[in-house]
Structure formats: C-alpha cells, structure tokens
N, C-alpha and C positions, 0 to 999 in steps of 0.2 A: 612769288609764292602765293599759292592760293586765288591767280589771277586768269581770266578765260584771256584767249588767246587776243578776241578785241580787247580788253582791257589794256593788257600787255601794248599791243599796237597802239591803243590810243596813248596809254604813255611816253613811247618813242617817239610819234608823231608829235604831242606838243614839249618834249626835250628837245627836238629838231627844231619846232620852229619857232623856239623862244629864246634859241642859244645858238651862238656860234657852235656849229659842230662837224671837227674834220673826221671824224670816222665812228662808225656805231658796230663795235663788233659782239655780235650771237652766236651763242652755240647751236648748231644746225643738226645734231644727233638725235635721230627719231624723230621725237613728236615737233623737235626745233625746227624741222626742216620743212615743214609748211609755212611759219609764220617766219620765217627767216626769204623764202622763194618769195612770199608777199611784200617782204618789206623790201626786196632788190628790186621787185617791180616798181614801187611806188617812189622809192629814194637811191637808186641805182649804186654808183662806185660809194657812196657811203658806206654802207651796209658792207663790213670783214667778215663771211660766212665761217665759223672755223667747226671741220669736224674733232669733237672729242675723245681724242684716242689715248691709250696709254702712254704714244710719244707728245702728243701737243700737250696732254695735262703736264708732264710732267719738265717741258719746257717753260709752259705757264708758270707753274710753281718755282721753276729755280729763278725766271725772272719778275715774281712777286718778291722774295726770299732776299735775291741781290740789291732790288731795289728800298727794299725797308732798309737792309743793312747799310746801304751806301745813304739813306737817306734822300731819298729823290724821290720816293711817295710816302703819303702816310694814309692811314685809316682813320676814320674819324670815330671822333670819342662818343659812339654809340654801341651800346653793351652786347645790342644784337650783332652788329656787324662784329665788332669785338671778339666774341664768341664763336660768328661762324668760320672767321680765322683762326682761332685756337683750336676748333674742332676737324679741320686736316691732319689727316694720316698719312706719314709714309711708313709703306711697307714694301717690302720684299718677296716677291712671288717665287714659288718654288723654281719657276723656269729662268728667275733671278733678274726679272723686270724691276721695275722700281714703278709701285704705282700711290699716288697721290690721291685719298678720297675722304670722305664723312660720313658716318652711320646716320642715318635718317634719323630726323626725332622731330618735335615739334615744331620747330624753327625752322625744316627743311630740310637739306642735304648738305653744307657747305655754300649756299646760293648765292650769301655775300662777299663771302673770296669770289666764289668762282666770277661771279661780276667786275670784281678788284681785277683778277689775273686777264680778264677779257678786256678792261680799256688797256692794261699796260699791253697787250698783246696787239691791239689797235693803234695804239699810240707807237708801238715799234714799227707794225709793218706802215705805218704813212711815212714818207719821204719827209713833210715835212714835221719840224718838230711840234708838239701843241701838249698840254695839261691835262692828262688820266685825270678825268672826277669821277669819284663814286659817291654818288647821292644814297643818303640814309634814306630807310623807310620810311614812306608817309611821312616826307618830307613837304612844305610847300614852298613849291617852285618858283615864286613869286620872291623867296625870301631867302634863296638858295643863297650862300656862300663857298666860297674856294678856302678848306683849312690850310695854310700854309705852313702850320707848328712842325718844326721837325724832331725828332730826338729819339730817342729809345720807348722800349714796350717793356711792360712788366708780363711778358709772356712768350714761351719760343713758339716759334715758326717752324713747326716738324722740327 
C-alpha cells in the first residue's frame, strides 16, 4: 500500500534473502505485471505469477475461508490485517458470478487478504509442502515470528 514499485521490490528481495523461501506469489493484473515480469527475471521459478480474475479470486477466497475454518492458517492479531479480512465482499452478479472484493478506503482495497489468499495460493501450487506467512505491516524483519495460535475468529469470513 502506498509503496513505489522499487520499494515493493526491495522488500521482496530482502524477504528472499533473509528467509527460506519456497515460493513468492504476485498478482500480475495491470500495473502487477511489470514488477511481477522483473521479479521472474531476477528470482525465476520462485515468483507464482497469478492473474486476477473472477475465477482465481474466488478460488483464493474459498481456500483462505476453508483453511481458517479447518484451522491450518491464521491471521495475525493485527487490526489492520484483521479488518482488511472482514472488509471482503461476496456478491452475486447479475450474470450470477460469484465475485469476492473490498470497497477502497484508507487502508486500501482488501491488500491484506489478498496477500493471505496469495501465499495460500503459493503454498498450494508448490509440490512441496512449506508455511503460508503473512507478515504485518511495518513489521521488522529482523524480529519476524511465525504465529502458530490456532482457534476461531470473532468475525465471519464473507
């Protein structure tokens, strides 16, 4: 949010090389799609390019949705991420889609799910198995931890 495209990159770049990491997945839709084509150059089979469409959000969504409820990820107890998971919509389009989104407001668009639904969607498509993390904002990475707490949410998920 609010990050130029180097910024963004530089944070990818020291995620990667300060952490084991089996897959880095981006959404490549529009303006994604440049700095998603740089980061394949520079970090190759890493990098899970995924375009944003009505069927992959809403694939993402049912396996963010399954996987809270099963208990095999959680979100971390930070208000923003918090929020920008409560703040996904689903709705039903006249043509009787099913589309998954967030009305803009200060905080973005949905930016921290959709980050959530992008390692589990990473974390699906690698063969082998490895730990979806999503780091809060303005976190420092030096001090990063893995939340492991499992349990329920006082809030639904669409």
């Amino acid at each position: 949010k609010n990050k130029t495209f180097e910024e963004s990159h530089a944070y990818v770049e020291n995620v990667i090389s300060r952490y084991k990491v089996a897959k880095v997945a981006t959404d490549k839709t529009s303006i994604g799609e440049a700095p998603t084509e740089r980061m394949q150059q520079q970090f190759g089979s890493l990098i899970v390019p995924v375009n944003f469409s009505i069927k992959t959000k809403s694939e993402m969504s049912l396996l963010v949705k399954q996987k809270i409820e099963r208990g095999e990820t959680t979100i971390p107890n930070d208000d923003l991420i918090i929020q920008s998971h409560a703040a996904i919509q689903r709705t039903i389009t006249a043509s009787n889609n099913v589309v998954f989104d967030a009305s803009f407001n200060k905080n973005g668009h949905g930016d921290h799910y959709w980050a959530h639904a992008l390692a589990l969607f990473a974390q699906k498509s690698n063969q082998n198995s490895f730990d979806a993390v999503v780091l809060p904002p303005r976190l420092n990475l030096s001090s990063a931890t893995k939340n492991t707490n499992k349990g329920n949410f006082d809030y639904d998920l669409f």
